[in-house]
C-alpha positions as CSV (number, residue, x, y, z in Angstrom):
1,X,85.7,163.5,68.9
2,X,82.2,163.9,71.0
3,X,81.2,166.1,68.2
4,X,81.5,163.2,65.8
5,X,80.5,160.6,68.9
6,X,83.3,159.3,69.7
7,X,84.8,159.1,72.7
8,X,88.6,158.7,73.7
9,X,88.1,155.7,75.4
10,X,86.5,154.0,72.5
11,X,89.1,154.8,70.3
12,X,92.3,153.6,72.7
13,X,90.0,150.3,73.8
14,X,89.7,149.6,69.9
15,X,92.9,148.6,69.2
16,X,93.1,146.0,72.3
17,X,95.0,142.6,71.3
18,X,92.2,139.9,70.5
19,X,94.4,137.3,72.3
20,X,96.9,137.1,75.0
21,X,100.5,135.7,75.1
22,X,102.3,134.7,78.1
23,X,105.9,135.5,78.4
24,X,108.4,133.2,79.6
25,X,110.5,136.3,80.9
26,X,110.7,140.0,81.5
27,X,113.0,139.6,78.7
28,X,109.7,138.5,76.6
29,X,107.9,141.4,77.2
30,X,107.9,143.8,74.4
31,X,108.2,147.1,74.3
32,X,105.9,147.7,71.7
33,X,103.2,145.7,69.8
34,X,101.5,146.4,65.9
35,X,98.4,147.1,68.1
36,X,100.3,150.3,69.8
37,X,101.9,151.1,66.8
38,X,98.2,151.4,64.7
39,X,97.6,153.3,68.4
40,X,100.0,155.9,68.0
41,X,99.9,156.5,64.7
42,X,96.0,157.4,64.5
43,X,96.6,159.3,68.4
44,X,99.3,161.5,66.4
45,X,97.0,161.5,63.0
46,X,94.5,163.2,65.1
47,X,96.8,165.6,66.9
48,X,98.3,163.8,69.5
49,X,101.8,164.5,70.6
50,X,104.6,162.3,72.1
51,X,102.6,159.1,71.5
52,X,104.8,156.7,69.9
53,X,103.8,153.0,70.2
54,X,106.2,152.6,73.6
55,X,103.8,154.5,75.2
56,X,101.3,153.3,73.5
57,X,102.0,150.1,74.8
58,X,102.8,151.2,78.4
59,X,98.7,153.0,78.4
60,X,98.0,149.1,77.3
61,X,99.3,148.0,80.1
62,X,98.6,150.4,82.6
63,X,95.0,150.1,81.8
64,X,94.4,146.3,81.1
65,X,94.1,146.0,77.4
66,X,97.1,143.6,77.9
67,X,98.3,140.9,80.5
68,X,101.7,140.8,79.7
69,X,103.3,139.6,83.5
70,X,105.1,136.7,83.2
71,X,104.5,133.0,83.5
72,X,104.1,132.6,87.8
73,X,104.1,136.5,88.7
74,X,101.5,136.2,91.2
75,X,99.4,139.0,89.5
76,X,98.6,137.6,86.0
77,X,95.5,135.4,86.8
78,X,94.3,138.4,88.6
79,X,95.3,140.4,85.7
80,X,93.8,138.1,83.7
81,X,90.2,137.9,85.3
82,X,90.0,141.2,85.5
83,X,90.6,141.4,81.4
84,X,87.7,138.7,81.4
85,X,85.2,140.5,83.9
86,X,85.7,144.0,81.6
87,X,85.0,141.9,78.1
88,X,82.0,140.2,79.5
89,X,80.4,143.7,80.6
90,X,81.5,145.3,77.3
């Protein structure tokens, strides 16, 4: 990938969700969105292994491409400008 300059992070932070949802629930959250699912399938197109789009989806989170805590957790405006901060600086 440097070779071609690209860098890893460029790649995963390319397929961060333009907007945000709120769920109502934990029972909202998904387990997977099409944005992990393009993910995974170009992580395993370029050699990747055990990346399907759950853990796509769970690198999302872990790392702030998504805000996905529910309506109330006491996190998610945190969470949120956080998300804000890191798109301004981009």
């Amino acid at each position: 990938m440097h070779e071609q300059g690209e860098t890893l992070s460029g790649l995963l932070w390319s397929f961060a969700p333009s907007g945000t949802t709120t769920p109502a629930s934990l029972a909202d959250v998904p387990a997977t969105t099409d944005e992990s699912t393009r993910m995974s399938k170009e992580l395993r197109r370029r050699g990747f292994r055990f990346v399907g789009p759950t853990t796509a989806y769970a690198l999302m989170q872990a790392v702030g491409m998504v805000n996905d805590h529910v309506a109330g957790c006491w996190v998610r405006d945190e969470v949120a400008a956080a998300i804000a901060g890191r798109s301004t600086a981009t």
